[in-house]
Structures are given as C-alpha cells and as structure tokens.
C-alpha positions in Angstrom: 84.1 174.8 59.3 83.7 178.7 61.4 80.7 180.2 59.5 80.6 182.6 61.6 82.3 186.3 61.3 82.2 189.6 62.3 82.5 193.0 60.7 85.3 195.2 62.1 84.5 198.1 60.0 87.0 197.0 57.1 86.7 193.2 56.5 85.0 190.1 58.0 86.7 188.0 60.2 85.9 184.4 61.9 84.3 185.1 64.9 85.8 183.2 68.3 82.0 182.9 69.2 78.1 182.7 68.7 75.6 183.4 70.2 71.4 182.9 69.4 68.6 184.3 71.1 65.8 181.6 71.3 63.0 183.8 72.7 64.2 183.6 76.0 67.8 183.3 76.6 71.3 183.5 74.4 72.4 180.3 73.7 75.7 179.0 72.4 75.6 177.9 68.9 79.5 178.2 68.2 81.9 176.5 69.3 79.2 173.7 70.4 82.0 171.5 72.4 82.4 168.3 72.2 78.9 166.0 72.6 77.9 163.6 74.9 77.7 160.2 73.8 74.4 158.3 73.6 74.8 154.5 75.0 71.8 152.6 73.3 72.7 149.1 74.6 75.4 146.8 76.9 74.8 142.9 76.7 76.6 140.1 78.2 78.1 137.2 76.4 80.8 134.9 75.5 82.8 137.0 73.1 85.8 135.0 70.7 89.2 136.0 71.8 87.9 137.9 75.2 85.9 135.6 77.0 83.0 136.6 79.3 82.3 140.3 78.3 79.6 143.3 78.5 79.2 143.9 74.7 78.8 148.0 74.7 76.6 149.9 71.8 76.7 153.7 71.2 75.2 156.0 68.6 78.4 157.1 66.5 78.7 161.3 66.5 79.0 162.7 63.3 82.3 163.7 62.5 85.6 162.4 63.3 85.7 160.9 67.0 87.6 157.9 68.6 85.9 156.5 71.5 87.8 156.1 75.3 85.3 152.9 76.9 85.9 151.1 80.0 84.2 150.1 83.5 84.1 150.6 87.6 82.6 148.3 89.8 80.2 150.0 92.4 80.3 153.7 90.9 80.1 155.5 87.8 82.9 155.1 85.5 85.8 158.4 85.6 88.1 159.2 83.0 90.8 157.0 84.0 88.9 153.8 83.8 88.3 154.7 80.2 91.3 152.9 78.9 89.7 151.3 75.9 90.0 152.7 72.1 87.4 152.3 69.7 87.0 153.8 66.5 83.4 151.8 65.5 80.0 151.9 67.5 80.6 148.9 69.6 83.0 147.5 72.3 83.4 144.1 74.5 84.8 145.0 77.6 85.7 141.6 80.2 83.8 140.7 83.0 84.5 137.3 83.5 85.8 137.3 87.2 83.8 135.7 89.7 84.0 138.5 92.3 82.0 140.7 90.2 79.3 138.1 90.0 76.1 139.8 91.4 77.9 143.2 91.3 76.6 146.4 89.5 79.0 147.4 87.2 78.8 150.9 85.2 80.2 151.4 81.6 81.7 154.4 80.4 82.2 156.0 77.0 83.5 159.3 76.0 84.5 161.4 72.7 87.4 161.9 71.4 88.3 164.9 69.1 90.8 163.6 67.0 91.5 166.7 65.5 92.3 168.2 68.7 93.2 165.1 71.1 90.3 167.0 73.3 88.3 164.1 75.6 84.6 165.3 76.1 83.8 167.0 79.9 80.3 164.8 80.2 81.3 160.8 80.2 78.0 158.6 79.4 77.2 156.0 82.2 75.1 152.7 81.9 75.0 150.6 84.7 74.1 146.8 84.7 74.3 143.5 87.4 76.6 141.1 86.3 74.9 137.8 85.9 77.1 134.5 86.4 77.3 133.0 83.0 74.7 130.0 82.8 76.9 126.9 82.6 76.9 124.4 80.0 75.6 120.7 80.5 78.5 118.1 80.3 78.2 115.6 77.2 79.0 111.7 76.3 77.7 110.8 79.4 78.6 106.8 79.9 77.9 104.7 83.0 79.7 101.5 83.4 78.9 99.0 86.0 82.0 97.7 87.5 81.9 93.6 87.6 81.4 91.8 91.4 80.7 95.2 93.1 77.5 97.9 93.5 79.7 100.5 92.1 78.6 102.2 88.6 82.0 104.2 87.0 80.7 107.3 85.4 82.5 109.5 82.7 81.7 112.6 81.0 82.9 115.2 78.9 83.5 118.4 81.2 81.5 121.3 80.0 83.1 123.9 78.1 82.3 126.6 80.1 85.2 128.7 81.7 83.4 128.9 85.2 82.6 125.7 86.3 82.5 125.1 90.4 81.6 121.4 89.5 79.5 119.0 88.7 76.5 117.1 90.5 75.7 113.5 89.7 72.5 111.1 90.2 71.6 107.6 90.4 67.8 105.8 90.9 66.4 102.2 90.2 63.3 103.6 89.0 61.8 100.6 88.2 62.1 99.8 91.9 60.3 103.3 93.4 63.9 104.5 94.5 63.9 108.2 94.2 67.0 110.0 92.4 70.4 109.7 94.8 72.6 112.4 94.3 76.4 112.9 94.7 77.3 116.7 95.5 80.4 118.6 94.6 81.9 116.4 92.1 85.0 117.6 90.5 86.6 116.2 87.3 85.2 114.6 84.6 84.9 111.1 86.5 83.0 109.6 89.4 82.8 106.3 90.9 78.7 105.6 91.8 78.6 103.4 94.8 75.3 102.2 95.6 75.7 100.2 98.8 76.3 103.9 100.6 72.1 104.4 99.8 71.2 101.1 101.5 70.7 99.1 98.3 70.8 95.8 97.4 72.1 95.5 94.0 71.9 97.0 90.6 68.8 96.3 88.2 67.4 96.8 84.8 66.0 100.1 85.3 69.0 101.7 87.1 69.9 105.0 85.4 72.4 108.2 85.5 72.7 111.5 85.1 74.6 114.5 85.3 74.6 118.3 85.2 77.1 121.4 85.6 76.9 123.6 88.6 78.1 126.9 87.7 78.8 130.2 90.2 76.4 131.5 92.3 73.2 129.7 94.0 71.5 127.5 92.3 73.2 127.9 88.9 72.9 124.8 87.0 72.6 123.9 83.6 69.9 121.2 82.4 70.6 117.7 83.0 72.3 115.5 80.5 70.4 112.6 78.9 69.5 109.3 81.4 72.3 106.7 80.5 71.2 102.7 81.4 74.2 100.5 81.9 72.3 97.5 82.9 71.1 94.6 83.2 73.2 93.5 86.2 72.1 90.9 88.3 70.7 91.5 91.4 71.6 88.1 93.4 75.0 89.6 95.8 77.6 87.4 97.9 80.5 88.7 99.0 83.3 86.7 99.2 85.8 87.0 102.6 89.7 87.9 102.8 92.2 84.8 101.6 93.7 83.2 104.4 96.9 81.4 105.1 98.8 83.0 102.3 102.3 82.0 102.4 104.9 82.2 99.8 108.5 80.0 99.6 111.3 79.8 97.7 113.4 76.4 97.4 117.0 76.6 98.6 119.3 78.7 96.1 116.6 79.3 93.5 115.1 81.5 91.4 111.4 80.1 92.1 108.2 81.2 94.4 105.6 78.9 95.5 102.5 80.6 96.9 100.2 78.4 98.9 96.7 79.9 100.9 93.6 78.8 102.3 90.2 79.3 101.1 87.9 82.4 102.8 86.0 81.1 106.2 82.4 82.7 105.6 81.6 79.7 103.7 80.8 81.1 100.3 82.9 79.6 97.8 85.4 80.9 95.2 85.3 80.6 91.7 88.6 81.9 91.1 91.8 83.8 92.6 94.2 86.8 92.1 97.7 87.0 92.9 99.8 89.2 92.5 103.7 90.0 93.6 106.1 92.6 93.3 109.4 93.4 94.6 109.6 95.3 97.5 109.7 99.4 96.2 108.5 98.7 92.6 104.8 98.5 91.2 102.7 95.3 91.4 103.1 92.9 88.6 100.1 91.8 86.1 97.2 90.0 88.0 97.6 86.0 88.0 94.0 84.5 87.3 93.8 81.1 88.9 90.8 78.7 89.0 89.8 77.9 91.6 90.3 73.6 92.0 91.0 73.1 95.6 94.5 72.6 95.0 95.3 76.0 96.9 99.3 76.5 95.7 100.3 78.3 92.8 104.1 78.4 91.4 105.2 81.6 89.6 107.4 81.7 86.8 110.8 81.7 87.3 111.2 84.5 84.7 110.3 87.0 87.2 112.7 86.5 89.6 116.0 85.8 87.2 117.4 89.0 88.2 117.6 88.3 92.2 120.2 88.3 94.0 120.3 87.5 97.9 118.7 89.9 100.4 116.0 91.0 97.1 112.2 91.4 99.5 109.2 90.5 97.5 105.4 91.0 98.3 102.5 88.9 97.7 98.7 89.0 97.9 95.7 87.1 96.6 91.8 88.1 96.8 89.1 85.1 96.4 86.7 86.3 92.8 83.4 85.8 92.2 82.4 84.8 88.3 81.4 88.3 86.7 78.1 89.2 87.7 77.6 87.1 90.6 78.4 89.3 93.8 81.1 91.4 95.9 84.7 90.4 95.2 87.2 89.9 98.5 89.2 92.7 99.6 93.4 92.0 99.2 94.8 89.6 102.0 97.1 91.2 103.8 101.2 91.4 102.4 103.1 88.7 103.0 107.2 89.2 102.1 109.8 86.5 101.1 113.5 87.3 101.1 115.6 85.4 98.9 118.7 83.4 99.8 121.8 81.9 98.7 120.9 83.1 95.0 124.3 84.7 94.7 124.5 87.7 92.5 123.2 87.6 88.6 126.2 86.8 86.0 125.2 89.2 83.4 125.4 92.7 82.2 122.7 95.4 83.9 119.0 95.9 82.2 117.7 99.3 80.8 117.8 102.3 83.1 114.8 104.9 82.6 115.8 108.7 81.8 113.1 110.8 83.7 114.5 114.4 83.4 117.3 116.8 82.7 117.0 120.4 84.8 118.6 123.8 84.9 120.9 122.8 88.4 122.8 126.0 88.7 124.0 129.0 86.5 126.4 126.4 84.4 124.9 123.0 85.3 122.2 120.9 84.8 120.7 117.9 86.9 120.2 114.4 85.4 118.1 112.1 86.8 117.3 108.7 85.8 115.7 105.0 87.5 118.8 102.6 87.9 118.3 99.3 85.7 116.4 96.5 87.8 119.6 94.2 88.5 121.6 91.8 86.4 124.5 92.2 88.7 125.8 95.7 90.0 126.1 98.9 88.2 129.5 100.1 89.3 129.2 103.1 86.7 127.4 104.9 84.3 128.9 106.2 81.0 127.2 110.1 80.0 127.9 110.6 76.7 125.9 114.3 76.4 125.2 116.5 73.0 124.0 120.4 73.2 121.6 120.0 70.4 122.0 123.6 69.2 125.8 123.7 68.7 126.2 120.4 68.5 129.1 119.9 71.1 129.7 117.3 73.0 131.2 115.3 76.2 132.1 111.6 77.8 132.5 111.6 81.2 131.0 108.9 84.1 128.1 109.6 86.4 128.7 107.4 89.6 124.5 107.5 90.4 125.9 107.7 94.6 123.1 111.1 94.8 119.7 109.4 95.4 116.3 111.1 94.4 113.7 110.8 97.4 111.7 108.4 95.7 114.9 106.5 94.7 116.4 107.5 91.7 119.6 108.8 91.1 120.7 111.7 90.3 124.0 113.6 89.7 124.6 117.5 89.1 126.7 118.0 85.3 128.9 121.1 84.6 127.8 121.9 80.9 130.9 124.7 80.2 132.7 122.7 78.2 129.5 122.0 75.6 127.1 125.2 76.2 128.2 127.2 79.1 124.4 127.5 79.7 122.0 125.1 81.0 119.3 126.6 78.6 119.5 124.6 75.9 118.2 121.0 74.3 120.3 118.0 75.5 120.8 115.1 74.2 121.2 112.8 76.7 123.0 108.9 76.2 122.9 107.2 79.5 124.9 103.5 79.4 125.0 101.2 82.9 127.8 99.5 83.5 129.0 96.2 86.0 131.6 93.8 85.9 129.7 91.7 82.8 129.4 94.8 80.8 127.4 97.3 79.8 123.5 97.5 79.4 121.6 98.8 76.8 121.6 103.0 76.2 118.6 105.3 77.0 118.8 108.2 74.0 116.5 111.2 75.5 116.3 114.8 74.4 115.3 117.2 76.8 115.0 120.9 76.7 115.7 123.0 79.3 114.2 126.6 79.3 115.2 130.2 80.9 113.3 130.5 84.0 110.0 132.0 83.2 108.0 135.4 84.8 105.2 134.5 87.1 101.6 135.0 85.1 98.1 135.8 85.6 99.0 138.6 88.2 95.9 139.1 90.1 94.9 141.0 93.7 92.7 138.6 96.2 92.0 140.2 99.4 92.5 143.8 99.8 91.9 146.1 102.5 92.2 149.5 103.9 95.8 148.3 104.6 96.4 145.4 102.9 96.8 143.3 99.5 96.6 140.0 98.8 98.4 139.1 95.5 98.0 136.1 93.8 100.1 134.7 90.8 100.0 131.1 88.7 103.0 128.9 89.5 106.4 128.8 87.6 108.0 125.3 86.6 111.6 124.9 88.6 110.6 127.9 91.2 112.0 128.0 94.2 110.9 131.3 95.5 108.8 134.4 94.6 109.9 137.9 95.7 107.3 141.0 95.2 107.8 144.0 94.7 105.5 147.0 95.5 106.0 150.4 93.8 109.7 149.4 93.3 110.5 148.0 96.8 110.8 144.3 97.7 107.4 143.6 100.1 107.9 139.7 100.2 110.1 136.8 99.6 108.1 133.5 99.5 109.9 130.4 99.1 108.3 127.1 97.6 106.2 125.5 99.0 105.8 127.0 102.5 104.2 130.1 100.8 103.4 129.2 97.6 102.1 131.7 94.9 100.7 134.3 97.1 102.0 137.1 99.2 99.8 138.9 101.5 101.3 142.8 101.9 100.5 144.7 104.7 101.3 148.3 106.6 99.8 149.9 103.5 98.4 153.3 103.3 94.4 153.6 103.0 92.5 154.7 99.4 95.9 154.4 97.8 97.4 152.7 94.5 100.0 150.1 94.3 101.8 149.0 91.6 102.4 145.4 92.2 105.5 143.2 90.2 106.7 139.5 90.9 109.7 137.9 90.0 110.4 133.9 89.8 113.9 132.5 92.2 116.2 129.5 91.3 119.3 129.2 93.3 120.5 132.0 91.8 118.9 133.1 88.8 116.1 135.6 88.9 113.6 135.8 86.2 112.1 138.9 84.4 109.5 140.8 86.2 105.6 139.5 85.9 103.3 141.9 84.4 102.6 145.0 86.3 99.5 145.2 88.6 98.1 148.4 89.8 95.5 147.9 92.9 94.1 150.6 95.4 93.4 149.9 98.9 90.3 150.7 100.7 89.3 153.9 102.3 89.9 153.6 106.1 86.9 152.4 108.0 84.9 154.9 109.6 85.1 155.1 113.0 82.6 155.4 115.1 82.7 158.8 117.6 82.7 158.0 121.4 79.9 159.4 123.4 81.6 162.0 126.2 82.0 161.9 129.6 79.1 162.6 132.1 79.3 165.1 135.0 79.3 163.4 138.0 78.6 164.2 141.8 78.9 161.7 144.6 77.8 162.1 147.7 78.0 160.3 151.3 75.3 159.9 154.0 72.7 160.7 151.6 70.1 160.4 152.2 71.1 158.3 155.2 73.8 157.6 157.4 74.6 154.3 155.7 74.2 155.2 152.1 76.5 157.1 149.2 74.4 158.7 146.1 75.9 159.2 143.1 74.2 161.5 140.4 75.5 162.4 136.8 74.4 164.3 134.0 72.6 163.6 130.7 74.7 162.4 127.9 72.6 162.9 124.1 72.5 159.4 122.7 73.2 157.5 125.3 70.8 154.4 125.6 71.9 153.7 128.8 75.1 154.1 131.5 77.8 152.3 133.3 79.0 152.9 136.9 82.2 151.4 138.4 83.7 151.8 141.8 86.6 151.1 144.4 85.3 150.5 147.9 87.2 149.3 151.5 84.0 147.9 153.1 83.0 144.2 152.9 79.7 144.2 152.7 76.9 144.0 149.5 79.3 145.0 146.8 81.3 147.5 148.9 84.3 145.7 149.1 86.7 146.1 145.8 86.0 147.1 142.2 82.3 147.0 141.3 81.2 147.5 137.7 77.3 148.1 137.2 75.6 147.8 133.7 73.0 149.0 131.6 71.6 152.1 134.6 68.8 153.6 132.7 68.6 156.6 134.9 70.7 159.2 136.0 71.4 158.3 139.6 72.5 155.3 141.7 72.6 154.3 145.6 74.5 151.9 147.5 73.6 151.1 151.2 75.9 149.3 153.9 75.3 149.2 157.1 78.9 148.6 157.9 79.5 151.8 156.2 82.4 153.5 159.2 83.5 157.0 159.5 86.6 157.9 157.2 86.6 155.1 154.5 86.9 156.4 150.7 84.7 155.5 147.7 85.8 156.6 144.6 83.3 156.5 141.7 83.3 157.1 137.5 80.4 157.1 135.0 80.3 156.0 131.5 77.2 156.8 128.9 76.9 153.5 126.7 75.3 153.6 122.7 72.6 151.8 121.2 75.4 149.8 119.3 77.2 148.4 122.9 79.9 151.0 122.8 81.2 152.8 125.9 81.9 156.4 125.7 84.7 158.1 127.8 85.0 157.7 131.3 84.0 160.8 133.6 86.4 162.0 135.7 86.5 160.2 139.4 84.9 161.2 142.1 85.7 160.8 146.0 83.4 160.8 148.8 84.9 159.9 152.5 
C-alpha cells in the first residue's frame, strides 16, 4: 500500500515518489523496486524423481513473489537460463551429465512480482564445481570356482548408481603371500577370474575376491565389497590332452550313430568323456557323460536321428574329463561330420514350427517370421489362419515359407486390409505346417505391433564454432533418421551405416539451433523427437600476422663476390626468415633457398662464381614467438 501523498493545495493525493534525506544524500524510499534475492545455500545430491541435482536455498521476500531459478556452465547465470518456477524457498535443478563433471556451474534466482509479472533487474549468482557423484559399492558378491579349471566365476549385484564407468575386480591366495591381482575395466555384472594368466598354480584355501565400483572421473571408486572365499579347491593340476581318432558311422539305411575315438597321447588318463552331436545349422545337443572303461565307442540313441532323411550333416565332438577337483579338463576335439544315406524320407506328418515375430512390413502389411519344423517329411505348405485382436476379424490363406531369413528362417510379407487395414494392431497369429502325411501341430502367438515411435533422449555431443554433433537413443524397426535444424532437413542417416548420430556442419558461430529428429520405415515417418536448442561456439580467435619488413638488397657489397640484404625492424618478431631465387651453382646460389630463424637484421651471401648480369631476387619474413610467419616483404632484385 502508497502511504505516501502530496498536498496540491486542495486535497492529498498518492505520491508517484519518495524521497528521504539520510544526512548525506536523498534516497529512494518509494517505490523500493523489486529486491534482490539472497541465496543462502546450493548442495548436491541424488534427488527422487530428478536424479543427480544442485539442491538451491534462498531466503523467501516478504510479500507475494514467484521465483525464475536455473544454471550456466562457465558464466553467471542471465535471464534466459532462468526457466525454472518456484513458489517455496528451495529448488533441485539437474546436473547429472558427465560433461559438467569438474565444471563450475553458477545458479541463478530472480523475483517475480506476481502482481505485476515484473522480473527483478539484479539476478543472484552462486557458483559451485560439480563433483562426480561418489559411486556405490556393488552387493551379493559370490565367487564360484569352476570344476577341472583355475578359473573362479564371479557375480555381483551392479551398483545402483546412474554413473557407473565399471567395475574393477581382485583375486589373492593370501595364505600363500600372493599380493591382490586385479582385473581392470570390467563391465557387467559378471566376470570370469582366471588365475593361470598370474603364473599360478592352482587354487587354495585362502584364495579370496573382491570387488568395487569405479565411478566418473580419476580415481573415483567406492569402498570395496566384503572378501568372498569359494574354496577349498585342490591344488594338485593335470591337464588332460585333445581326444583323438574320433570317428562317427552310421550302418547302411539306418537311423543310428556309432562314435568311436582314441584316448589323449600325453599319457595322463581319463576318468570320463563328453560327446556331444548336433545337426549341421542347429545348437549342440545335451552333453553325453561316458565313463571312461577302455572300450572307446559309444552308440547314440536312435531317437535323435528318427527325423533324417538322406543328405541330413551331423557334427560330433568329445573332450577327455578329469573327476571334479582333480585338474584342467581337454579342450573339444576337432568336428567330425557324418552324412546320412539311403534313410529315405520320414513317413510322418512335420514337428512344431517356432513363431519368432510378427512386424510392421509396409503401410498395410506386416512380416511373419517363424523356424520351419525340424523334419518329419517335407513341409509343402503352411496354413495362416490370422485374428486382429482389436476387431476381431479374421483370415485363412497359405504362406509358402520360399522367403528365407539370413539366419534361416522363413519369412513371408501378409496384406492385412482385409482384417485391419493397418499393421498397428495385436495379431493373433495360428501357424499350421503342412506335407504329404498331414499337418503338424499349431503355434498360437499374439504379437503386437506398435506405430513407429519418435527418437528420445535428444542430446548435443560435439559442438563447435561450426558444428553440432547430435545424439539420439535408438528406435525399434528404424531404418533411417532424418534431422532437422531450425526447420530444414540437415541429415538423413540410414541404419546401421550411421546410426543414431548426425554430425551438422557449415553452421554459423555463437548461434542457436533448434534441433528435431524424426524415425524412417519404408515409408512411414514418425512424429518429431523433442525439440533441442544448442548454440555453437564463438569463432576462434585468430591470431594477427606480423607485417612485412622493408627490405634493401644490394650486390657487390661489400665485395665483388657478395650480395647484402638488409631489412627493417618488425615489433614482436622473435626472429626472421629469408628466401631467395638465384642462377649461380655454387654454396646455396643456385635455386630457391629458404633461411630460418636470422636473429639480426641483415644477411650475406658470397660466391665466387658470382658473373656480371645474373639476377637475385630476395623477400623477408618477421617470425613470432609462437612459430608463425608474418607477411612476406615485397621482392627485391639485385643484378
């Protein structure tokens, strides 16, 4: 409320302005403005919600204000940082970014008048470094020593800590002196110890483990988890060799393998074997444990191989054990293949096919993909019977499978018009295989197939007076990126060959950018990514170029056989260059001649071959303390 008025000889009125006298000046005491704001406090912390923040405290102004907070990196925070609204004494602004790690930040808050939607004039500044946030040691540390080897598997829980760079691991017999071994850079949450790389023998009773997190910045760890002691393991290590000999048959026009081998030949003997097979393309079957009692041959059971049909490869491999505890295990003998004959083709109906996923394929189709049946006789067909889940239409039709995935399954590309027009929908997928003996069992899958999604986690990476780098998380079904600057398209990257970043260039210095990407398929184009205003540097400086000296050359001075040439003093030079094009052979005469680094302001040549008429033609350059040459002088001719 105006308390103040004036007398205008009739009435009092509110006066615009007052004005005190405090001994020694006038001194406004209405309207006071708008006040600056005191900053008592910033902290930084984890903050719910926000993640690593400077946590901001002011001393409220009486009356009613609503506070504008934000940050700079490098200089004091302006008005249009101040982005933040804040109607309470406190604000968390982020600062979790790794770049600003070691950086001084500054924090600004300013008043505003919400009676008047006036921001103060004076912003309040705080500065601070920002401190990488100490990382968090990983938990549940477990160390398992892996059976017949010197190899301790370690697991972890990883540490819940948002900037993590990795982990560091270490292993030591201490009961044996060893000191602590240490694995660097360790990502994940797992790690395979191997001892043998440190020159030891064999696991003991005291070996133990440990781990810790290694956050950003140097030396940033956290504490080290608690020692972990998988022993005892003995210490007593053979190592058995490679299987030899292995050879696998099959008896004429049957459905049977017999495997025999010979024993490894370093002498050490085995207590047991491995074998395993697996057709030719597909995974390894279960592990066959065999004893080891000198009969060397093994038959398989006909089970696995009722499906073949002639031409089917198979591999096979065996490795010679130790009993657990008792040494190093053999390494795999090498694959040995067996092709079966005369087997004819299976009379029975095909097994179960695999569904492995249903994607948008165009504007109106979508692309099933599945893993064809392992044989009971040919699949001639495949029956489709496919439901959109939403509006519950559907349609039979026959997939021929002829389209091969690269890693061998098929494939085949379905108009969906007739059931959703669409591709973005849930489907209902019933795939049926069909031969000549029937059909094989039906894989039921649902699978939902979603509108093509914006690009995320827009973010600037390099940047320069000239340039951007921009930086965006990857989309599912992508095929390409195209960015847009300030409107206009400044990149098209396709997947993979450019991935999720674009650098832009031919930019103009200490200039913003509003940055947008947008996610390709074939033909569908996504909504724009969020929108990501970035500046480019100021231009660099550059550096001015010291100017020209005078120069004077002269011939036959001071004697018949000699040029001179003199120049003038350039202010910071440190020292000068001479060049020259001469016609006479002799000492330097003949050619081009650079000389470096002249300290003074003068320079002779003498020939004594020096004839009557010949040209020289000579320029000077001063030279800074940094290197640089300055501008060339002007040339000078002497005949």
């Amino acid at each position: 409320m105006n308390d103040y008025h004036v007398f205008d000889g009739s009435t009092w009125m509110p006066a615009a302005e007052a004005y005190q006298h405090n001994g020694q000046t006038w001194e406004k005491v209405w309207p006071l403005g708008i006040p600056k704001v005191n900053i008592l406090s910033v902290e930084q912390k984890d903050v719910p919600g926000i993640g690593y923040a400077a946590v901001v405290k002011w001393e409220k102004l009486p009356g009613a204000y609503l506070y504008r907070v934000g940050l700079r990196v490098g200089s004091p925070a302006e008005k249009v940082d101040l982005r933040d609204e804040e109607s309470g004494d406190t604000a968390a602004l982020f600062i979790g970014r790794p770049d600003w790690f070691g950086q001084t930040i500054y924090v600004g808050v300013v008043a505003e008048d919400l009676a008047t939607g006036t921001w103060g004039d004076d912003i309040a500044n705080i500065s601070t470094v920002v401190q990488a946030p100490a990382p968090v040691a990983p938990t549940n540390l477990k160390a398992v020593l892996t059976p017949g080897s010197l190899t301790a598997a370690l697991s972890w829980t990883e540490s819940v800590s948002a900037f993590v760079q990795g982990y560091e691991v270490q292993g030591g017999n201490t009961k044996g002196g060893s000191p602590w071994n240490t694995a660097f850079n360790v990502t994940g949450s797992t790690f395979d110890f191997d001892t043998s790389q440190y020159g030891l023998s064999g696991f003991g009773e005291s070996w133990e483990f440990r781990a810790r997190t290694k956050g950003f910045g140097t030396n940033n760890f956290s504490g080290w988890t608690s020692v972990v002691r998988p022993g005892p393991f003995k210490d007593a290590v053979q190592q058995q060799g490679q299987v030899i000999g292995v050879e696998p048959r099959q008896p004429q026009g049957q459905r049977r393998v017999t495997v025999t081998w010979s024993a490894p030949a370093n002498g050490v003997t085995p207590k047991r074997y491995i074998l395993q097979c697996g057709r030719s393309g597909y995974a390894w079957s279960p592990e066959f444990t065999i004893s080891h009692d000198g009969s060397n041959t093994y038959e398989f059971p006909e089970s696995l191989f009722v499906d073949e049909r002639d031409g089917t490869l198979w591999n096979f491999r065996m490795r010679a054990m130790n009993n657990e505890g008792e040494g190093l295990n053999g390494g795999w003998s090498a694959n040995q293949q067996l092709t079966f004959r005369n087997v004819g083709m299976p009379n029975r109906p095909p097994g179960p096919l695999k569904l492995v996923s249903v994607e948008r394929g165009g504007s109106t189709t979508i692309n099933i993909r599945w893993t064809p049946p392992d044989y009971g006789g040919d699949v001639r067909t495949n029956k489709l019977f496919l439901t959109n889940v939403s509006t519950g239409r559907s349609r039979e039709t026959t997939l021929d499978g002829d389209t091969h995935h690269p890693n061998g399954d098929r494939q085949s590309n379905v108009s969906v018009s007739a059931v959703g027009g669409s591709p973005y929908a849930t489907w209902r997928v019933q795939l049926t295989p069909t031969n000549n003996y029937g059909d094989g069992p039906t894989a039921d899958q649902e699978f939902t197939v979603n509108r093509l999604a914006s690009p995320t986690n827009l973010r600037a990476g390099a940047v320069t007076h000239d340039s951007i780098e921009i930086l965006w998380d990857p989309v599912e079904s992508a095929t390409a990126y195209a960015v847009f600057s300030n409107g206009t398209m400044r990149g098209f990257t396709p997947v993979p060959d450019a991935g999720t970043y674009a650098e832009v260039g031919a930019l103009l210095p200490d200039t913003e950018h509003v940055f947008q990407v947008v996610s390709v398929f074939n033909d569908e184009v996504s909504e724009g990514s969020e929108l990501l205003p970035v500046r480019t540097a100021p231009a660099p400086d550059e550096a001015l170029m010291l100017p020209a000296p005078v120069v004077k050359l002269e011939r036959n001075k001071p004697a018949w056989n000699k040029w001179q040439a003199g120049w003038s003093a350039v202010p910071a030079a440190a020292s000068y260059r001479l060049k020259w094009t001469g016609s006479t052979p002799e000492g330097g005469g003949h050619g081009d001649h650079t000389v470096s680094d002249l300290d003074g302001l003068s320079y002779q040549y003498t020939g004594t071959d020096l004839a009557w008429n010949e040209t020289v033609t000579c320029q000077v350059a001063a030279v800074d303390a940094a290197g640089k040459e300055g501008e060339w002088s002007l040339p000078q001719n002497a005949v």
